[in-house]
C-alpha positions as CSV (number, residue, x, y, z in Angstrom):
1,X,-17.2,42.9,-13.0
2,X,-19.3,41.9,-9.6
3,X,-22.3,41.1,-11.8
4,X,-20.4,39.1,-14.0
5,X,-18.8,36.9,-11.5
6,X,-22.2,36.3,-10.0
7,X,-24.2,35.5,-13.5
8,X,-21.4,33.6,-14.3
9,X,-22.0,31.7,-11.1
10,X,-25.5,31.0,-11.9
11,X,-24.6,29.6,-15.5
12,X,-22.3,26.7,-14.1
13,X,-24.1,26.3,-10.9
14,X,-23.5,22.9,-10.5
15,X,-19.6,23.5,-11.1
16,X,-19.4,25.9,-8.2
17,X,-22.2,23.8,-5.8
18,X,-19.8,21.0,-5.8
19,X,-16.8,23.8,-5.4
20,X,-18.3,25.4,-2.6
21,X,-19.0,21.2,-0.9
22,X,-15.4,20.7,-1.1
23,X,-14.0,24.1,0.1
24,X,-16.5,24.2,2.7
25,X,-14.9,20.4,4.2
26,X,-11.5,21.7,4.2
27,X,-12.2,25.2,5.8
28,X,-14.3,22.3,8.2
29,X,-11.3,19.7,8.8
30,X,-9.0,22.8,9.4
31,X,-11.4,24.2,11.7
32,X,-11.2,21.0,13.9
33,X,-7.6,19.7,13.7
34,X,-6.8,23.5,14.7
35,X,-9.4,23.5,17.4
36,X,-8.2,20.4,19.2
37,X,-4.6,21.6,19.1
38,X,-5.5,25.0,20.7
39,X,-7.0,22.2,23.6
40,X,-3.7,20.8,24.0
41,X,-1.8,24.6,23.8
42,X,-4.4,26.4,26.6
43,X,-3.6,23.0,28.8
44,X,0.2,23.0,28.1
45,X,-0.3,26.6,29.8
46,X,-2.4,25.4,33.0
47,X,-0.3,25.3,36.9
48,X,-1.9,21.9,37.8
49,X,0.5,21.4,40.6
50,X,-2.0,24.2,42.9
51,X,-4.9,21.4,41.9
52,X,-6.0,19.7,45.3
53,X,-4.6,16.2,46.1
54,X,-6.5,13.6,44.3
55,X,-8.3,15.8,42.4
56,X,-6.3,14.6,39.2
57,X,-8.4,11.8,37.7
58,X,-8.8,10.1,34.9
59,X,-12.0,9.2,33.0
60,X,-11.5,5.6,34.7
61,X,-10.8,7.4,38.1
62,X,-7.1,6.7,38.3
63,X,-5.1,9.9,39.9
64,X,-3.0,11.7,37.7
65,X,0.3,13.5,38.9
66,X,0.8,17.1,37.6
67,X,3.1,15.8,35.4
68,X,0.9,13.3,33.2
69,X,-1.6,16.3,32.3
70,X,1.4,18.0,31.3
71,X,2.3,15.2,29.0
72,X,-1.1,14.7,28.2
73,X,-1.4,17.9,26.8
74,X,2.0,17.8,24.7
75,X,0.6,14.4,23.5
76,X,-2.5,16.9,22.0
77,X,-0.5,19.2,19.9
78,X,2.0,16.5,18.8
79,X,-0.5,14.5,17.7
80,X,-2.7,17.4,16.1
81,X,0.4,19.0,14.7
82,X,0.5,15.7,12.4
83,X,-2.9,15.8,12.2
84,X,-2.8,19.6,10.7
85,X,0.5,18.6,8.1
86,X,-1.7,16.3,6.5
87,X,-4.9,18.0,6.4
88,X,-2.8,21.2,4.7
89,X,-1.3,18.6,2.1
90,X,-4.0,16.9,1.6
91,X,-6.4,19.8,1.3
92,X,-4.0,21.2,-1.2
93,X,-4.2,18.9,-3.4
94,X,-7.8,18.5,-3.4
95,X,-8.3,22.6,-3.6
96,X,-6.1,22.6,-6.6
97,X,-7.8,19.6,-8.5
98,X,-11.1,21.5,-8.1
99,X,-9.9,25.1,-9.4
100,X,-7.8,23.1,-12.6
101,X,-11.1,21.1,-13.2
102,X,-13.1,24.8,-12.9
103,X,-10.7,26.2,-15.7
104,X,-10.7,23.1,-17.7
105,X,-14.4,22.6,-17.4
106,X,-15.5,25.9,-18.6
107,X,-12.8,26.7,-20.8
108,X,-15.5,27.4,-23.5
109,X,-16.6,30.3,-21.6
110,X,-13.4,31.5,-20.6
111,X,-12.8,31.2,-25.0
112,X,-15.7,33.3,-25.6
113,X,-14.8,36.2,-22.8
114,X,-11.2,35.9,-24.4
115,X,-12.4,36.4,-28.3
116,X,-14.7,39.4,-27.2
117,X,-11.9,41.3,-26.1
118,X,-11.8,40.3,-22.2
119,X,-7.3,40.5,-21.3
120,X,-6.0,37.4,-19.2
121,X,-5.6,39.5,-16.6
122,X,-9.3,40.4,-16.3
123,X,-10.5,36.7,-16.7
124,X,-8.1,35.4,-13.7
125,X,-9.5,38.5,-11.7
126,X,-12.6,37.0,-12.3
127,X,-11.8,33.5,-11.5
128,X,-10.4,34.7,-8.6
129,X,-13.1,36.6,-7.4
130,X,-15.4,33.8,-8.0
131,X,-13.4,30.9,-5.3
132,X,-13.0,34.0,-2.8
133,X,-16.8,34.2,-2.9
134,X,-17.1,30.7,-2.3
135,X,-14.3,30.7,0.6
136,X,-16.1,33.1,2.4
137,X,-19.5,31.8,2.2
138,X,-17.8,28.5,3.1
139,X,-15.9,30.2,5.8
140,X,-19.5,31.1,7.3
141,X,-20.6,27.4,6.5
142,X,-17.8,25.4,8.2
143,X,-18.2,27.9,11.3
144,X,-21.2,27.1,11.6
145,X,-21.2,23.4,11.3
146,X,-17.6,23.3,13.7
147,X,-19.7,24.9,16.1
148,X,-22.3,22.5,16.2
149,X,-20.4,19.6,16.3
150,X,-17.7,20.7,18.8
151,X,-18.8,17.6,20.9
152,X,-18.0,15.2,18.3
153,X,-15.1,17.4,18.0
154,X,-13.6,17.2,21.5
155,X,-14.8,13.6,21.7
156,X,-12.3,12.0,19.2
157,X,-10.0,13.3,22.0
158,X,-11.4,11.7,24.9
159,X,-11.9,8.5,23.0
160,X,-8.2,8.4,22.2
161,X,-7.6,8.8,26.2
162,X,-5.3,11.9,25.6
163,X,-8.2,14.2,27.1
164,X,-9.8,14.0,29.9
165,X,-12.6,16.2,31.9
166,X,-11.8,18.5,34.7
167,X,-8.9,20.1,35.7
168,X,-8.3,19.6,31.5
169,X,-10.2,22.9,30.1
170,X,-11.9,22.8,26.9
171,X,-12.4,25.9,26.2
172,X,-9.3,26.7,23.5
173,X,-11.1,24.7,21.0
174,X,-13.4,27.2,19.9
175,X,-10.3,29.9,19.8
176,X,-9.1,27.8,17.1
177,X,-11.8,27.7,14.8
178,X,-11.0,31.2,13.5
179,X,-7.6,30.3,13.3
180,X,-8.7,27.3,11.4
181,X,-11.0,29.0,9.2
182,X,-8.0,31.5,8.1
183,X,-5.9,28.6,7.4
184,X,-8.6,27.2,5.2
185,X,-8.7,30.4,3.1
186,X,-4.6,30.6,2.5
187,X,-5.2,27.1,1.1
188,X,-7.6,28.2,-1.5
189,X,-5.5,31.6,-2.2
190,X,-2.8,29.4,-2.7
191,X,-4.7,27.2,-5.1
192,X,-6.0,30.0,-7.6
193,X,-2.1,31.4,-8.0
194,X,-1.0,28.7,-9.9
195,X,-4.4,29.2,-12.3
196,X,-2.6,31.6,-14.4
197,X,-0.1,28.8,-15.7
198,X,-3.3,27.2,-16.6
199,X,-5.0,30.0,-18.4
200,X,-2.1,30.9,-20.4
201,X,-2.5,27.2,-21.9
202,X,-5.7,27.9,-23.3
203,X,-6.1,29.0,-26.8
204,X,-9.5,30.8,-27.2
205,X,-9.6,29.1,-31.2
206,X,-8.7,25.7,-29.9
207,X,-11.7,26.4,-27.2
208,X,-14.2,26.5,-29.3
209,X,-13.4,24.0,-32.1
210,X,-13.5,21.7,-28.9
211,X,-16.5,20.6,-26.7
212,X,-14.6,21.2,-23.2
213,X,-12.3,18.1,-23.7
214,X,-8.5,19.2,-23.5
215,X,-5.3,17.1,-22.6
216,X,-3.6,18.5,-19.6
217,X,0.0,19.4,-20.7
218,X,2.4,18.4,-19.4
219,X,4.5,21.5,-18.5
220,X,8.2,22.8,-17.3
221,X,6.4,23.8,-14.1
222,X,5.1,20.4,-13.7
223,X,8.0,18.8,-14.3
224,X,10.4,20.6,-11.7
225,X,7.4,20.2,-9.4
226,X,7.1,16.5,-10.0
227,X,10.8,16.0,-9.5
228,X,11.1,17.9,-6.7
229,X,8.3,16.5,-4.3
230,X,9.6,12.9,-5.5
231,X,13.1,13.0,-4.4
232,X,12.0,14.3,-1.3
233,X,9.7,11.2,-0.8
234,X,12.2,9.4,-1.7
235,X,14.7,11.2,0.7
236,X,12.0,10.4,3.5
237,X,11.4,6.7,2.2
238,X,15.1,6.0,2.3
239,X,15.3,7.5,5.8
240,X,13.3,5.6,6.9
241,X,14.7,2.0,5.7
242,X,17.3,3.5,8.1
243,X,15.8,3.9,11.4
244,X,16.1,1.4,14.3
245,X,13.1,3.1,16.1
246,X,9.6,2.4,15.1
247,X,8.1,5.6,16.1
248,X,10.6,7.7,13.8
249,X,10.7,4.9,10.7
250,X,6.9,5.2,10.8
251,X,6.9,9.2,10.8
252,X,9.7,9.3,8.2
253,X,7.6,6.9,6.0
254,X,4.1,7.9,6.2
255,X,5.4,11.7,5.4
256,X,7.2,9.9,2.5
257,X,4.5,8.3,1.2
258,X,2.2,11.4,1.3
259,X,4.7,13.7,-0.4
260,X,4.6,10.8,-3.0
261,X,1.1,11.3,-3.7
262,X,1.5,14.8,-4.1
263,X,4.1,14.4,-7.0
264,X,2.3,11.7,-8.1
265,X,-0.6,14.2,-8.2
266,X,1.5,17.3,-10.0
267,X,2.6,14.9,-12.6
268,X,-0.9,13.3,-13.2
269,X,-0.8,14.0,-17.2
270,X,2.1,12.2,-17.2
271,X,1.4,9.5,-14.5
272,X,-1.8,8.7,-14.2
273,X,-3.3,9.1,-17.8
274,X,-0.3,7.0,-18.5
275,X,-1.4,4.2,-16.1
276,X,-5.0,4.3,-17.5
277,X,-3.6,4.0,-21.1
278,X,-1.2,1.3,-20.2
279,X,-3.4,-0.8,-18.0
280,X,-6.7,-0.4,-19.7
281,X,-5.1,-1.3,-23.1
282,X,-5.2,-5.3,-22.2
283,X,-9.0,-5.1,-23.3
284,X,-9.0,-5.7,-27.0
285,X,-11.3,-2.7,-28.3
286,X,-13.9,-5.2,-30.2
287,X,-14.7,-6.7,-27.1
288,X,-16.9,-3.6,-25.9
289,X,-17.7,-0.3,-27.3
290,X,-18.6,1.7,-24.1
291,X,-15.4,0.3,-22.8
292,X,-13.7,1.7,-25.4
293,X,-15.6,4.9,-25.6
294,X,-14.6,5.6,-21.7
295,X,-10.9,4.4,-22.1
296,X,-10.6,7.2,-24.9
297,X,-13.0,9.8,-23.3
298,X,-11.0,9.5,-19.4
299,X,-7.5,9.7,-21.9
300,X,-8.9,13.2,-23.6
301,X,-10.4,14.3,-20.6
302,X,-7.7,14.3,-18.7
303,X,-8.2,16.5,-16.2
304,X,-11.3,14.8,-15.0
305,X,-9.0,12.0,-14.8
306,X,-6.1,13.7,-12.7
307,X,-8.5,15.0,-10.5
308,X,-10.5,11.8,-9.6
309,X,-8.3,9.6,-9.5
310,X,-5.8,11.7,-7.3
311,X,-8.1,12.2,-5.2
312,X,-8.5,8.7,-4.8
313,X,-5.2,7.4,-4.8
314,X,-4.9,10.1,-1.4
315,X,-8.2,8.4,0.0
316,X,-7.0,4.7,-0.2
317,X,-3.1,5.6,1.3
318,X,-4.2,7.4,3.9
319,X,-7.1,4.3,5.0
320,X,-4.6,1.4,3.6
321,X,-1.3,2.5,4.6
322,X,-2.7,4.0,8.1
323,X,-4.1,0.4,9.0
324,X,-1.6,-1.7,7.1
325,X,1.1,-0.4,9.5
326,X,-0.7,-1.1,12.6
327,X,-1.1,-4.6,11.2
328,X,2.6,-4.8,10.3
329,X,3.7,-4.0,13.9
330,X,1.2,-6.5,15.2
331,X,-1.3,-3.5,16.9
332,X,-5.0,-3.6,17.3
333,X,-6.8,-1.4,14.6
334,X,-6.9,1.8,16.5
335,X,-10.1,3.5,14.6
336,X,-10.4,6.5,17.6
337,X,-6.1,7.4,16.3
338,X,-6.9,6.6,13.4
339,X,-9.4,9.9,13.1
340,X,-7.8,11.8,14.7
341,X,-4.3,11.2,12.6
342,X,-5.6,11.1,9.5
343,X,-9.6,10.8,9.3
344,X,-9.5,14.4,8.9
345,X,-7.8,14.3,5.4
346,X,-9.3,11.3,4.1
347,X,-13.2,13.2,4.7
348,X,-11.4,16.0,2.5
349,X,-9.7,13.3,-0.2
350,X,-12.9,11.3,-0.1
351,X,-15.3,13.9,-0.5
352,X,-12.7,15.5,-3.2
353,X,-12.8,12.4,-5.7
354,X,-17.1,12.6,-5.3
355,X,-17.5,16.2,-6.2
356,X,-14.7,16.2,-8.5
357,X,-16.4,13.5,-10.6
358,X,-20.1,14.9,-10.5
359,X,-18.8,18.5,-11.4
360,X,-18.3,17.4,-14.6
361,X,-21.6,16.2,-15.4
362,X,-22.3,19.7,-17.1
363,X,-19.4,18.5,-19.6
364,X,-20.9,14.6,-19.4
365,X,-24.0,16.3,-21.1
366,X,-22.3,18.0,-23.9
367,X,-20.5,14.4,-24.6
368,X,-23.6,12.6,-24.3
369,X,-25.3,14.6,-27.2
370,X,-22.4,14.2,-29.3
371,X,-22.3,10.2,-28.9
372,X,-25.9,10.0,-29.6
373,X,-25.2,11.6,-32.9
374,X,-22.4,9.1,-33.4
375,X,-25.0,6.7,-32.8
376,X,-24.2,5.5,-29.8
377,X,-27.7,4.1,-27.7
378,X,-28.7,5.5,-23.9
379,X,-27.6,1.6,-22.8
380,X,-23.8,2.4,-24.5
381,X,-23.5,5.6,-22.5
382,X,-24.5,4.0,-18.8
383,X,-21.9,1.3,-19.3
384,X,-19.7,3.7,-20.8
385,X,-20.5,6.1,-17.6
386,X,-20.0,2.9,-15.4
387,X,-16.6,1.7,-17.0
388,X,-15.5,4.7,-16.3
389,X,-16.1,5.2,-12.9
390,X,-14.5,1.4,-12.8
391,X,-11.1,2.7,-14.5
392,X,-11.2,5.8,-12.2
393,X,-10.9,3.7,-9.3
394,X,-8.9,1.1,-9.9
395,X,-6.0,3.4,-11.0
396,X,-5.9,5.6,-8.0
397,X,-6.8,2.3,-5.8
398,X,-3.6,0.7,-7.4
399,X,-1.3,4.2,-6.9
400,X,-2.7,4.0,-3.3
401,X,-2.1,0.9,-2.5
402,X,0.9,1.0,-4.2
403,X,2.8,3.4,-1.8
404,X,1.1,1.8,1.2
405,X,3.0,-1.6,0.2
406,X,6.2,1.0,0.1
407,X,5.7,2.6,3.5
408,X,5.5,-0.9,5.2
409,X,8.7,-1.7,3.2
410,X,10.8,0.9,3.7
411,X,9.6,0.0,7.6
412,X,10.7,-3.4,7.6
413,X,14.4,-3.0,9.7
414,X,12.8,-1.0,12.1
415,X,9.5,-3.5,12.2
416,X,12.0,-6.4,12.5
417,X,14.0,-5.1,15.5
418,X,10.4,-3.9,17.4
419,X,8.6,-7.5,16.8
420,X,11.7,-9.8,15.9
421,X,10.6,-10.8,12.1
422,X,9.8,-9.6,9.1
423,X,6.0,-8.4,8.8
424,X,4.7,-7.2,5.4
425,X,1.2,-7.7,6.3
426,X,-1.0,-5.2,4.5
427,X,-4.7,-5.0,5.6
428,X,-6.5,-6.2,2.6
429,X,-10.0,-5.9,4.5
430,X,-9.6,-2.0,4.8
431,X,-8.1,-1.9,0.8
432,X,-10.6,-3.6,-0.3
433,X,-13.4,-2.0,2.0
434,X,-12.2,1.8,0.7
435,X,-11.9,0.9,-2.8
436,X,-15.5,-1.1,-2.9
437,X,-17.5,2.4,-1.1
438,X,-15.3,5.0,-3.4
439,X,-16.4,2.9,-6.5
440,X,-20.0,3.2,-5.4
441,X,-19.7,6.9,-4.5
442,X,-18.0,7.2,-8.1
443,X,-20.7,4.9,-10.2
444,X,-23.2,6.7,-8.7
445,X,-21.8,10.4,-9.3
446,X,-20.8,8.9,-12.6
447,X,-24.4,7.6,-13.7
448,X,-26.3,9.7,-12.2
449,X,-25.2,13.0,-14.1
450,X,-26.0,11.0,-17.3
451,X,-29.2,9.6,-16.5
452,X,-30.4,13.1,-16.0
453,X,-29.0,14.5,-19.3
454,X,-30.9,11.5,-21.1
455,X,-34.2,11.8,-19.0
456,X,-34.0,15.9,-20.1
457,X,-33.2,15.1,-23.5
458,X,-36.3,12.9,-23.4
459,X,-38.5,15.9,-22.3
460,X,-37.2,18.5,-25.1
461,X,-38.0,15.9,-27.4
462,X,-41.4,15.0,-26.0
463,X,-42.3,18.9,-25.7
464,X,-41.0,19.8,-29.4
């Protein structure tokens, strides 16, 4: 069994390279949202009041009672306890897109292992298997770079002026990378127990009459799960249209608005491939083949299409909504809050919708051969590769800054009482700023997987 999971590793290396990328940046962000918050716990637990007189200062020299560092320190884990509750939803999601875009990548192989005799139970062992070898050698990798960069680390908490140097100790931070790096693994564990669902969906015959291209179903599981995260969004959303303080409307709505993506997410054959038909059906089909060739290939390949584009649509909220609300409420843009709120989960969303897109260049290449014997030309197939990158990201763009436009909505009593007007100002700078570098990240991890399948198919055929 151990040398199968590892030759099977080498055959879809570039499956499990861009697995191990994205588990290795969660196991990273939970390492440093948990590290600062074990700043704020070790400080909560410190007797300032036997410091020396005066010698409770500030970075700007001001003297600090024993009682600010106190509330300095509950300001840490407050804020980091948000911080964490995104970061776990967020990576989540992202963890789950990659292990249902493993199974539905390589269902071909998973066929052939089924029709030579190999039970369901044996192929989730090895599935299984496989992403605990890759949590633990990006266990090791995300220590090690945490580690490194506990500067940068304990610097987004000085620039945020919730930390400052002595009597504050420092010290805690690297007690939570373990605890961060455990954290990390329960997220992938978590992930691979809903893969049976998916394996069960996979009929061996079907497998190989197909070339890896299979519609996502739709299933009772998805469904409940759909309905359940959205009516508490909704819940949330509602609560917060409620609110007379700021502080709590904003809280109420931003954890609204992320449990939206999330059922958005679960119910992304129904949702999302259903916004890509509905939207990109406006273009008449004569008016370009590749456009039609990546409309049709994103709605069979749907869970290429969940996977990117939910990964998206979580990139764009968390930088749009974030932003928009500081706007709204008439604040200065905050970037130092900003990352360390949510710039932890939008690394993991962002880095999610990248990888998740260039893993399927081993597919890309099967599809490419098959189009050229359709007669399609190398020039069809870039435009196709770019049209889809461009469908991608305008429908998790839209879903994004959809719910942003909600949160500041469902905001707008408590906005009114804290400023005295309505304010639905949305910060089209950032929106369009996000969207403009994900749909460069995605054209190029797009393109760049099917430049490479045409340059080798160029070099078999100069060779034979």
């Amino acid at each position: 069994m151990k040398n199968l999971v590892i030759a099977d590793l080498r055959h879809s290396i570039r499956i499990w390279a861009g697995s191990l990328l994205v588990l290795s940046v969660v196991q990273l962000c939970s390492m440093w949202v948990v590290g600062l918050m074990m700043v704020g716990i070790t400080n909560s637990a410190t007797d300032y009041a036997s410091a020396a007189p005066g010698s409770l200062q500030d970075a700007a020299g001001t003297p600090l009672t024993p009682d600010d560092l106190a509330l300095l320190s509950s300001g840490i884990v407050t804020a980091t306890s948000f911080a964490l509750t995104i970061t776990l939803i967020v990576g989540g999601i992202t963890v789950r897109n990659v292990v249902n875009a493993i199974v539905y990548q390589r269902r071909r192989v998973i066929a052939l292992w089924q029709l030579a005799g190999m039970t369901e139970r044996q192929t989730l062992r090895i599935l299984r298997g496989q992403v605990a070898l890759l949590s633990l050698l990006a266990l090791v990798i995300a220590g090690v770079a945490a580690t490194l960069s506990t500067e940068w680390n304990l610097s987004v908490l000085r620039d945020t002026d919730i930390l400052f140097t002595p009597p504050m100790s420092t010290e805690g931070v690297y007690l939570g990378y373990p605890i961060g790096g455990v954290i990390g693994l329960a997220i992938s564990v978590f992930a691979v127990r809903g893969v049976s669902k998916e394996l069960r969906s996979i009929s061996a015959l079907e497998a190989m009459r197909s070339e890896g291209v299979r519609e996502i179903p739709m299933t009772r599981r998805k469904w409940v799960g759909m309905l359940i995260w959205g009516a508490i969004a909704i819940t949330l959303l509602v609560l917060a249209s409620t609110m007379t303080r700021l502080d709590a409307a904003l809280n109420l709505a931003l954890y609204g608005g992320i449990l939206a993506i999330v059922a958005v997410n679960i119910g992304g054959p129904l949702i999302m491939v259903g916004l890509v038909g509905a939207w990109t059906r406006s273009v008449p089909k004569h008016v370009s083949a590749s456009w039609f060739l990546a409309r049709q290939t994103l709605l069979a390949a749907s869970a290429r299409t969940v996977a990117a584009a939910g990964s998206i649509s979580v990139a764009v909220f968390l930088f749009t909504g974030v932003f928009s609300m500081q706007t709204a409420i008439g604040g200065d843009t905050d970037i130092n809050g900003f990352v360390l709120l949510v710039g932890f989960p939008l690394f993991i969303s962002t880095s999610g919708s990248i990888v998740l897109v260039f893993m399927a260049g081993q597919q890309r290449e099967r599809e490419i051969h098959l189009a050229e014997l359709a007669g399609a030309t190398p020039a069809q197939q870039r435009r196709q590769a770019l049209f889809e990158a461009l469908i991608v990201v305008a429908t998790g763009s839209g879903i994004g800054l959809g719910l942003s436009v909600a949160m500041i909505a469902v905001m707008q009593p408590a906005i009114i009482l804290a400023v005295g007007h309505l304010s639905m100002n949305v910060s089209w700078g950032h929106f369009f700023g996000v969207t403009a570098a994900l749909l460069v990240l995605n054209v190029a991890a797009t393109l760049i997987p099917t430049v490479i399948a045409h340059a080798a198919r160029e070099r078999i055929a100069i060779a034979e």
